[in-house]
N, CA, C and O atoms as a GROMACS GRO file, in nm:
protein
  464
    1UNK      N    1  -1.297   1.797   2.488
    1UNK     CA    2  -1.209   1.897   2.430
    1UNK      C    3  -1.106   1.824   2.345
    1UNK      O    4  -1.069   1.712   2.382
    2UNK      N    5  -1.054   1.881   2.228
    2UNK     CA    6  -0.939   1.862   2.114
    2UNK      C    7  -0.793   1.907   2.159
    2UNK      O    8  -0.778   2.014   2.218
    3UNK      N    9  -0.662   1.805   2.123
    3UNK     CA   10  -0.608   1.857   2.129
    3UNK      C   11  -0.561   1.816   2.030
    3UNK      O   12  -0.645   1.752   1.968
    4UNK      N   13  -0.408   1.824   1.951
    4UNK     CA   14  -0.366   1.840   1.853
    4UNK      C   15  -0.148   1.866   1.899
    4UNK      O   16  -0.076   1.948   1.956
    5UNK      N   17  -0.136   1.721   1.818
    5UNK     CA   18   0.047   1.750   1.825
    5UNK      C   19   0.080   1.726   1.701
    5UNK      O   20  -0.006   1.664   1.638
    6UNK      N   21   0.189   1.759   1.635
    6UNK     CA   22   0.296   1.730   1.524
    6UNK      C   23   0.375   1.700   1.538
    6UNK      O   24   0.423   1.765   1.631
    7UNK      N   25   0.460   1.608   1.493
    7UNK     CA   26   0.609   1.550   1.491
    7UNK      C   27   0.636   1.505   1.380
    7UNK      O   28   0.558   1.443   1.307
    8UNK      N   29   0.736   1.530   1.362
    8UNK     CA   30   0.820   1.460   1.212
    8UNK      C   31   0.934   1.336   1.220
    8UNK      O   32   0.978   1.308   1.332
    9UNK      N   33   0.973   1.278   1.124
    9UNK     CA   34   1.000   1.149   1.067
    9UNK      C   35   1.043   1.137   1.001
    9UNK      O   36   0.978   1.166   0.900
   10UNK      N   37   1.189   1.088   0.970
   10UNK     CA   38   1.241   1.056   0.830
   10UNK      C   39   1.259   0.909   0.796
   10UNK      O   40   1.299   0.830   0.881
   11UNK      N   41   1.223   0.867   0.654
   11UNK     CA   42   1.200   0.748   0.670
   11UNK      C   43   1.266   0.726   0.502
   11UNK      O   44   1.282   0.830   0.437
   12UNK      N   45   1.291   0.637   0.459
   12UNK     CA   46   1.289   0.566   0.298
   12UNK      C   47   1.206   0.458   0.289
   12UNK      O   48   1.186   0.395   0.393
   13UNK      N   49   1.132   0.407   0.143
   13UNK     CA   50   1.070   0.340   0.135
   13UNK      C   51   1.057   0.304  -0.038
   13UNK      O   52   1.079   0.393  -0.119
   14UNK      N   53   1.026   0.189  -0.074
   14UNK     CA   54   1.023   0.180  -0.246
   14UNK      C   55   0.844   0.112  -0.218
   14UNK      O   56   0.784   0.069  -0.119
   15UNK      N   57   0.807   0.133  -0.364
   15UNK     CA   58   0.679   0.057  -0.379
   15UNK      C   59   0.643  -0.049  -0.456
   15UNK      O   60   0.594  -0.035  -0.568
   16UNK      N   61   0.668  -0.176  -0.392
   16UNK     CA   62   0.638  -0.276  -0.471
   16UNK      C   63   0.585  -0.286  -0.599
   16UNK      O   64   0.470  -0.248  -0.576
   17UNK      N   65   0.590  -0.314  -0.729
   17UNK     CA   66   0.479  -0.368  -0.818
   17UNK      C   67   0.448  -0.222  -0.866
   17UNK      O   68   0.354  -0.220  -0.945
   18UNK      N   69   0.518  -0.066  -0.830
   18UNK     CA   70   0.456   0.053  -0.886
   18UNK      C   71   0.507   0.036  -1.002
   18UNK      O   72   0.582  -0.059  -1.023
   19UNK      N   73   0.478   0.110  -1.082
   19UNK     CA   74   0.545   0.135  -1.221
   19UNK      C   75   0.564   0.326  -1.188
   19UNK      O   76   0.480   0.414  -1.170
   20UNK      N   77   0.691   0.325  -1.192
   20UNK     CA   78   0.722   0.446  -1.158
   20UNK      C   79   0.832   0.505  -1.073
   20UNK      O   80   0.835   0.467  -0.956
   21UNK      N   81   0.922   0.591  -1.113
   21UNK     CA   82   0.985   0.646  -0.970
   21UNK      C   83   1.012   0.556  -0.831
   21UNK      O   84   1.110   0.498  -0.785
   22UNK      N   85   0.870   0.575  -0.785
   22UNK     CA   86   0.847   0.535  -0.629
   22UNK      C   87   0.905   0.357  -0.641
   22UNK      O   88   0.952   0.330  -0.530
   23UNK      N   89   0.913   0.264  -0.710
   23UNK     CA   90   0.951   0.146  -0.712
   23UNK      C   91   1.089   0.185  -0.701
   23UNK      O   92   1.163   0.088  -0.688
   24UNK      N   93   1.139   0.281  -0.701
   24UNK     CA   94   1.314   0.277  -0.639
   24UNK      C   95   1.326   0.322  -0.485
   24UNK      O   96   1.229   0.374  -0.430
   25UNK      N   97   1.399   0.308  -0.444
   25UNK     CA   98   1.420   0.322  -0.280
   25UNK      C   99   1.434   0.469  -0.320
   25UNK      O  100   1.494   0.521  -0.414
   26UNK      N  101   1.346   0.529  -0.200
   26UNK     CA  102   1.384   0.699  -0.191
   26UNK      C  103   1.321   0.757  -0.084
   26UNK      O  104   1.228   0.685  -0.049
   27UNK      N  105   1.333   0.862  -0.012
   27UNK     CA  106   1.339   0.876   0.091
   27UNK      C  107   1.228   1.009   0.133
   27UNK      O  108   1.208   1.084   0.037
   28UNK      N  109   1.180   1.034   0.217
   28UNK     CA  110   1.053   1.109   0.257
   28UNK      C  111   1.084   1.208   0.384
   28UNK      O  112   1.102   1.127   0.475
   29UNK      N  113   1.100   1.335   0.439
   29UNK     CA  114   1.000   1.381   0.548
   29UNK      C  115   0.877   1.344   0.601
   29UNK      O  116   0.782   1.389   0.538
   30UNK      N  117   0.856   1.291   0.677
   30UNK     CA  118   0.672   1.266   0.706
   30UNK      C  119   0.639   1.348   0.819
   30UNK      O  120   0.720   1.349   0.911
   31UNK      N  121   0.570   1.394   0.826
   31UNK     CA  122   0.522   1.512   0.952
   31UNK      C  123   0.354   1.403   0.990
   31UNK      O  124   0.305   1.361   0.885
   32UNK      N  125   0.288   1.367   1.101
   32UNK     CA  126   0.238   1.306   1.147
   32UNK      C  127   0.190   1.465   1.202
   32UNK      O  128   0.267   1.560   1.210
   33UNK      N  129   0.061   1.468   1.233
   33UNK     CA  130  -0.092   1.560   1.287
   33UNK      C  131  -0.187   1.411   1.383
   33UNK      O  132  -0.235   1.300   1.361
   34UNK      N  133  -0.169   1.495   1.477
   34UNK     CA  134  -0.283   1.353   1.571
   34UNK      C  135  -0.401   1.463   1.622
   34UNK      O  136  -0.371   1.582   1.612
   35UNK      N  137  -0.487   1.441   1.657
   35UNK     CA  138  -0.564   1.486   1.739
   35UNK      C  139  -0.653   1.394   1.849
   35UNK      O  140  -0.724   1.296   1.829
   36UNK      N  141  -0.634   1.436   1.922
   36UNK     CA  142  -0.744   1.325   2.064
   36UNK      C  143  -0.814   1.430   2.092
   36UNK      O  144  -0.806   1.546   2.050
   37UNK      N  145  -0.922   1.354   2.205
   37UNK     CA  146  -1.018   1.418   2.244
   37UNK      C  147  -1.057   1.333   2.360
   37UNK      O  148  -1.069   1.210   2.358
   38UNK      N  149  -1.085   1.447   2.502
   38UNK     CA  150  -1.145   1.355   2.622
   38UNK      C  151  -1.191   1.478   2.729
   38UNK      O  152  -1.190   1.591   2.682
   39UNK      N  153  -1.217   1.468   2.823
   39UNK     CA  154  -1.240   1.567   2.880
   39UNK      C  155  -1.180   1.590   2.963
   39UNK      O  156  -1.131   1.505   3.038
   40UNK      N  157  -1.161   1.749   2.973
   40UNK     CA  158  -1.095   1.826   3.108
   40UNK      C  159  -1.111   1.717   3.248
   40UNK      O  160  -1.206   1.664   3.306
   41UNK      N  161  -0.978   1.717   3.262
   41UNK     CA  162  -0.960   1.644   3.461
   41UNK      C  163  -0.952   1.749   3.538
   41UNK      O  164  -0.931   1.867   3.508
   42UNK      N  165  -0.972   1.700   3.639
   42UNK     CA  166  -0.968   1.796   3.775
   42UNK      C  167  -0.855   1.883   3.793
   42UNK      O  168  -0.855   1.978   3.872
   43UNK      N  169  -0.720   1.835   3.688
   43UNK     CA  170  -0.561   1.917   3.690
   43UNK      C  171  -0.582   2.016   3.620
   43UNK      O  172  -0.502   2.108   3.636
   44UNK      N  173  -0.691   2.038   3.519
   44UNK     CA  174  -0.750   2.125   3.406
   44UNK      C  175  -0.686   2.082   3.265
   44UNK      O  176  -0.722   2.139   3.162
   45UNK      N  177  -0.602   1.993   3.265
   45UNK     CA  178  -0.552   1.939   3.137
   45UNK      C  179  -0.638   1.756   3.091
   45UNK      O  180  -0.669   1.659   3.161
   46UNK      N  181  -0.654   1.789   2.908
   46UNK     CA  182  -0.678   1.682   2.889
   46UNK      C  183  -0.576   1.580   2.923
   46UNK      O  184  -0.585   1.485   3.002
   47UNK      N  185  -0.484   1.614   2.855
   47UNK     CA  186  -0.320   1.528   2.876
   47UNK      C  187  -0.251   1.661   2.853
   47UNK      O  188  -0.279   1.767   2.796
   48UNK      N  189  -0.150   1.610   2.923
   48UNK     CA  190  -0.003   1.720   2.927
   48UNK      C  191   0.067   1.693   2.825
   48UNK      O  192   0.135   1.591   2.810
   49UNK      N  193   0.047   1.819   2.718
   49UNK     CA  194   0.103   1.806   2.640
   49UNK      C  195   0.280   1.707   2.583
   49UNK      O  196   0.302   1.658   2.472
   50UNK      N  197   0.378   1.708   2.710
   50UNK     CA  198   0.469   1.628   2.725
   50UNK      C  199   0.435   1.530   2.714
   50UNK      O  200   0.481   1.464   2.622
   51UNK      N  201   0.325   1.466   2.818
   51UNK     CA  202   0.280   1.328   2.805
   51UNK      C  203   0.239   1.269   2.690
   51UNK      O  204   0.281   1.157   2.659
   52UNK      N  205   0.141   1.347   2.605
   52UNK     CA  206   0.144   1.353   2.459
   52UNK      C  207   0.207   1.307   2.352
   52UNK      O  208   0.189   1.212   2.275
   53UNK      N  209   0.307   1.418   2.367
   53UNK     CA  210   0.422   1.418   2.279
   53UNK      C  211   0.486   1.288   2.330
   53UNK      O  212   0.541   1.230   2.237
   54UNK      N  213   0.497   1.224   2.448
   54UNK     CA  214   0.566   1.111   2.455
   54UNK      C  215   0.518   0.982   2.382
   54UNK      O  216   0.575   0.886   2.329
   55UNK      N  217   0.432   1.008   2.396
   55UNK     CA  218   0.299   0.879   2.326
   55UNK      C  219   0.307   0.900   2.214
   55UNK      O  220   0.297   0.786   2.168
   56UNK      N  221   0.324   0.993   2.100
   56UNK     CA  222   0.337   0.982   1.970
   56UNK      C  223   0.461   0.956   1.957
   56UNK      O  224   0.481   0.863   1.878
   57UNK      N  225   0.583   1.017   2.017
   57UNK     CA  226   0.721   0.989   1.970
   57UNK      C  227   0.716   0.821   1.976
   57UNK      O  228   0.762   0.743   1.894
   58UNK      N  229   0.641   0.790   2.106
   58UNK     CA  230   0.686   0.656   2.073
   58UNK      C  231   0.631   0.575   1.950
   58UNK      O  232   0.701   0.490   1.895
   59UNK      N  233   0.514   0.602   1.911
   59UNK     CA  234   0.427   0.527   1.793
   59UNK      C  235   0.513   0.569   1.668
   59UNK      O  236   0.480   0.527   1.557
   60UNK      N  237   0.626   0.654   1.682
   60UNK     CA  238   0.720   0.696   1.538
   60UNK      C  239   0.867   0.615   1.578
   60UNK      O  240   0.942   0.604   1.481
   61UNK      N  241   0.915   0.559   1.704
   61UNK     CA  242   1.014   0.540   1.708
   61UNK      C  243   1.055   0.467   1.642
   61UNK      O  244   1.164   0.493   1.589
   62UNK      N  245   0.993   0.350   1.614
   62UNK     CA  246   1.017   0.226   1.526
   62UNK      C  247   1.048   0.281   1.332
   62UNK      O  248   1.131   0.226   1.259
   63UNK      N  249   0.986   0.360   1.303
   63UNK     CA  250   0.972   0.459   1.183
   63UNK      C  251   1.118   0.534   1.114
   63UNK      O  252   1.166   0.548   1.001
   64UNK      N  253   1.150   0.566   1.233
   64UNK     CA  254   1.224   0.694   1.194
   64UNK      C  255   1.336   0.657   1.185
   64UNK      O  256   1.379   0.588   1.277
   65UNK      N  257   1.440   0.697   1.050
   65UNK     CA  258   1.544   0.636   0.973
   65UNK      C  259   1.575   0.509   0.957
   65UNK      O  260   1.693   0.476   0.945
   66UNK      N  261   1.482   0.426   0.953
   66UNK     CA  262   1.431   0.329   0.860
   66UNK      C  263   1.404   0.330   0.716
   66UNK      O  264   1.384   0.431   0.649
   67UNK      N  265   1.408   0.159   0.659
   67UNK     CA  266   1.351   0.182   0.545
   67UNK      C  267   1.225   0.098   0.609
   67UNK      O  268   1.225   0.024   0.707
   68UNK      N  269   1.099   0.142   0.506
   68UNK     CA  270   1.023   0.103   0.586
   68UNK      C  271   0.927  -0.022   0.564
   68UNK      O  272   0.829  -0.057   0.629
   69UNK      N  273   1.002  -0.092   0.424
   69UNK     CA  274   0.985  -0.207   0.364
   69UNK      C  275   1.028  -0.310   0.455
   69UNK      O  276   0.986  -0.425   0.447
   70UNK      N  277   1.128  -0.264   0.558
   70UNK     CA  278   1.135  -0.342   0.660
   70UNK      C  279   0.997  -0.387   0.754
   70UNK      O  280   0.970  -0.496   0.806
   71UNK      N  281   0.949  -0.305   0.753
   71UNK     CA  282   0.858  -0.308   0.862
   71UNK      C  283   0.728  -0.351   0.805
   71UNK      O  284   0.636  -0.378   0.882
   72UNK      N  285   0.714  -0.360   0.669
   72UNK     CA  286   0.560  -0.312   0.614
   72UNK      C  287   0.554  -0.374   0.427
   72UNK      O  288   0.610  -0.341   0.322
   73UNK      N  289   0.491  -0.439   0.453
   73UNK     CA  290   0.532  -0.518   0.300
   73UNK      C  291   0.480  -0.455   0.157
   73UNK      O  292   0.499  -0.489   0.040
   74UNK      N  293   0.409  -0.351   0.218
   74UNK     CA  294   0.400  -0.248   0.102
   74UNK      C  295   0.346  -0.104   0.187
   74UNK      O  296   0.238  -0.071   0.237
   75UNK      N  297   0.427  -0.066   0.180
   75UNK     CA  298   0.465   0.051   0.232
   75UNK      C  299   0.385   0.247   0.163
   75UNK      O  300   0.424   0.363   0.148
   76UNK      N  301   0.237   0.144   0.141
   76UNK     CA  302   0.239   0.350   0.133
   76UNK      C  303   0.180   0.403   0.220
   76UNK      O  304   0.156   0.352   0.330
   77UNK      N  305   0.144   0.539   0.175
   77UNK     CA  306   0.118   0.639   0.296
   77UNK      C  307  -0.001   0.601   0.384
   77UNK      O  308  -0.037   0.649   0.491
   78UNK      N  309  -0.054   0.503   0.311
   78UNK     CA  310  -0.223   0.463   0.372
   78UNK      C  311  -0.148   0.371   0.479
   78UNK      O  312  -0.126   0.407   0.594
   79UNK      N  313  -0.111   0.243   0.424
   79UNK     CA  314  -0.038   0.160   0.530
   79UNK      C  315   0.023   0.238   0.620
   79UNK      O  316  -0.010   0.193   0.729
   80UNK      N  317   0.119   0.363   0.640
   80UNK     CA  318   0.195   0.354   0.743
   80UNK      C  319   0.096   0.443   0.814
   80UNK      O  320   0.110   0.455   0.936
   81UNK      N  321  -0.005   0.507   0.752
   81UNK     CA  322  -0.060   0.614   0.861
   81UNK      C  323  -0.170   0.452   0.949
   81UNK      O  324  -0.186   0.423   1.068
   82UNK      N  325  -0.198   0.414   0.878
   82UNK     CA  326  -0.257   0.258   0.960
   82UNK      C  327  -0.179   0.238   1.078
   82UNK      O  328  -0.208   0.266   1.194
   83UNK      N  329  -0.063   0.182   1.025
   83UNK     CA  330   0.035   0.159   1.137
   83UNK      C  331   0.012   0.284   1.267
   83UNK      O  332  -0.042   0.263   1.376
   84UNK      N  333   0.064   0.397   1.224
   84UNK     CA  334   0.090   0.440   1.318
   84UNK      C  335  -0.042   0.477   1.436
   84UNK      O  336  -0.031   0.495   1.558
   85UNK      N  337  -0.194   0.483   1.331
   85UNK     CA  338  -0.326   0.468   1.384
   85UNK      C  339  -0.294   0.362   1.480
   85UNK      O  340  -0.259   0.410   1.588
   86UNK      N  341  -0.293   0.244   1.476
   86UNK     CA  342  -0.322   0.147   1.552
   86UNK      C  343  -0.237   0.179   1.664
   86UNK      O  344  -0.283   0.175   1.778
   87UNK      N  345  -0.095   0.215   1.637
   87UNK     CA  346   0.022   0.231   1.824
   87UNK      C  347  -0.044   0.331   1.890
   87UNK      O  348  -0.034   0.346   2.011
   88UNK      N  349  -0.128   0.418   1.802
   88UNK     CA  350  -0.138   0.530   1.950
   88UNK      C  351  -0.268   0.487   1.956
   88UNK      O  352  -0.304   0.517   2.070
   89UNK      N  353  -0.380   0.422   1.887
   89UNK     CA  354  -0.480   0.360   1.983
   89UNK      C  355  -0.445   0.276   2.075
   89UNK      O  356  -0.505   0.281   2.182
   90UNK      N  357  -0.375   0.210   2.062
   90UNK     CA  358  -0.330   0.118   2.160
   90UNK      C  359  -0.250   0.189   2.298
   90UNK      O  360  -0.272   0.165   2.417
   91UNK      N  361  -0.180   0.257   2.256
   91UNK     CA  362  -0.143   0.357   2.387
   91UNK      C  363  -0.248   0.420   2.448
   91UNK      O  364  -0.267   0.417   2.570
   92UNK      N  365  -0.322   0.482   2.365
   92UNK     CA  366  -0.429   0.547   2.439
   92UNK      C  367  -0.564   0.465   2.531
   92UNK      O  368  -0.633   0.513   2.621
   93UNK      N  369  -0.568   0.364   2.486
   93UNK     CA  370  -0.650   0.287   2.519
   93UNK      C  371  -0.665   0.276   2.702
   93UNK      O  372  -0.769   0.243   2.758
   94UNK      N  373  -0.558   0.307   2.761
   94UNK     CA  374  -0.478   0.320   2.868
   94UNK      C  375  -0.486   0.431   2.952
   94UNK      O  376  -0.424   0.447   3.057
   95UNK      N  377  -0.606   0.547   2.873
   95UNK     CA  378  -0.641   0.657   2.902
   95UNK      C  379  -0.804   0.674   2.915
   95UNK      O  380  -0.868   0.571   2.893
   96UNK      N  381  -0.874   0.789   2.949
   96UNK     CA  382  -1.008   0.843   2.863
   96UNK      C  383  -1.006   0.940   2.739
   96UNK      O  384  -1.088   1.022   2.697
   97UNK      N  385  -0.910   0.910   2.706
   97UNK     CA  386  -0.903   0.973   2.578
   97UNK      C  387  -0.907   0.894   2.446
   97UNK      O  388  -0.859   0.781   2.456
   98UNK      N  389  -0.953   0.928   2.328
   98UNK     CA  390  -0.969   0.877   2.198
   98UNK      C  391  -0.914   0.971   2.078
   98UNK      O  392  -0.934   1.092   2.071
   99UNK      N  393  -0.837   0.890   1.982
   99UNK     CA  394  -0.805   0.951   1.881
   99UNK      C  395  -0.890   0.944   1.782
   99UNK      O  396  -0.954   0.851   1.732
  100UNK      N  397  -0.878   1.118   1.749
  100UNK     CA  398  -1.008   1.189   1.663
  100UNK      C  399  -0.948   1.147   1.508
  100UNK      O  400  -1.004   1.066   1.434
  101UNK      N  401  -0.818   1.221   1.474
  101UNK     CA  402  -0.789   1.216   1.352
  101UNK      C  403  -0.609   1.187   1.364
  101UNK      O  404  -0.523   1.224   1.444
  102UNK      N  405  -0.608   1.122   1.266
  102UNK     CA  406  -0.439   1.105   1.236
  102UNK      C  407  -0.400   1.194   1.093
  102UNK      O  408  -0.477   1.164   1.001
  103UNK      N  409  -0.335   1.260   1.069
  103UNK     CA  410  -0.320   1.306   0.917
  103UNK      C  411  -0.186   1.276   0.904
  103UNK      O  412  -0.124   1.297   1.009
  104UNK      N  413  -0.101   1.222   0.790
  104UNK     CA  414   0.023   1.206   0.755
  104UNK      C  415   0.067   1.263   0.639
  104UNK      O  416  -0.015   1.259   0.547
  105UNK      N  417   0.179   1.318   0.614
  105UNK     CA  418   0.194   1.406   0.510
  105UNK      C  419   0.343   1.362   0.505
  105UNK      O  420   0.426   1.371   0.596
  106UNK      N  421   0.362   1.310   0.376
  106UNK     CA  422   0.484   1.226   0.296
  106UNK      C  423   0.488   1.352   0.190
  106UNK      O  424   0.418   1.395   0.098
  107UNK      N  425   0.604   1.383   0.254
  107UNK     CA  426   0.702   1.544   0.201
  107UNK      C  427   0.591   1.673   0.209
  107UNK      O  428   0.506   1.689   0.296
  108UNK      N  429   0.614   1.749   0.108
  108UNK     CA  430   0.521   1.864   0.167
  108UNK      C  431   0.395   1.854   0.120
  108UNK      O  432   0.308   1.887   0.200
  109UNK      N  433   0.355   1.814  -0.004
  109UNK     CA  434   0.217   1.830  -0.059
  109UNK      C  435   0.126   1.693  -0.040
  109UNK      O  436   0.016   1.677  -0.092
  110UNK      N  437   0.163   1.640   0.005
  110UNK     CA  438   0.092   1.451   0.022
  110UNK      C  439   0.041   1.426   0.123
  110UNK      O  440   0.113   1.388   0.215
  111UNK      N  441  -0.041   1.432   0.132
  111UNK     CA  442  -0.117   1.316   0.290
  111UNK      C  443  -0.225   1.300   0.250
  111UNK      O  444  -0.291   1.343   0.156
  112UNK      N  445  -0.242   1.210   0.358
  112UNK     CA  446  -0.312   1.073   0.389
  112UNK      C  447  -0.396   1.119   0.537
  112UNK      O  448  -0.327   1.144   0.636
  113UNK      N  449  -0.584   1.131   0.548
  113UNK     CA  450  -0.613   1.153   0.664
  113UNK      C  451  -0.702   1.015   0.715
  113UNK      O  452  -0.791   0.953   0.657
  114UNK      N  453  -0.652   1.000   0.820
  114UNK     CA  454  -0.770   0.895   0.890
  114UNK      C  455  -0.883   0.945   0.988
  114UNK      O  456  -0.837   1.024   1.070
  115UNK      N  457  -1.014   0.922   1.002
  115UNK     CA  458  -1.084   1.007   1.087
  115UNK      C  459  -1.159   0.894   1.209
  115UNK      O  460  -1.236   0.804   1.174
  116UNK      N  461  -1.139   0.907   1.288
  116UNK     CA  462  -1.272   0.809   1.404
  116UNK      C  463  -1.336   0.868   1.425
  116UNK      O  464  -1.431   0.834   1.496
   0.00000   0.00000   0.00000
């Protein structure tokens, strides 16, 4: 079975080497879409949704009101949805559950989907 959380993120970031706008520091909403998948336990939940939500907040904590050139030496939406792919595989790893899809969406019309 699928489940599916959202959380949002505010972050700034410039783009190296762009020619454009985005080579100045400026700043984003990012709304993050996860989905896992594992099967019903004996409690009738895949994960509790709280538990969930804890596991993604944490894969954004490092993220959020940051710039993110700190963190990431070129910083676009592909890289950070990477980033944030890899913390919650790694959290999850710790489970029977697997992440299906990550989608990231830098302000309202932009994202970036990753699929396993």
């Amino acid at each position: 079975m699928k489940l599916g959380l959202i959380e949002e993120f505010d972050a700034a970031h410039s783009l190296p080497g762009y020619e454009g706008k985005c080579a100045n520091l400026h700043g984003h909403t990012y709304r993050v879409e996860m989905v896992i998948e594992g099967p019903v336990g004996e409690d009738g939940f895949v994960m509790d949704f709280y538990r969930l939500k804890n596991i993604l907040k944490a894969a954004l904590h490092d993220l959020d009101h940051r710039c993110l050139n700190d963190l990431l030496p070129n910083p676009t939406a592909e890289n950070i949805a990477e980033m944030i792919s890899k913390s919650l595989k790694r959290d999850l790893e710790k489970t029977s559950l697997h992440l299906v899809s990550l989608k990231l969406w830098e302000g309202k019309n932009k994202w970036v989907l990753i699929e396993e």
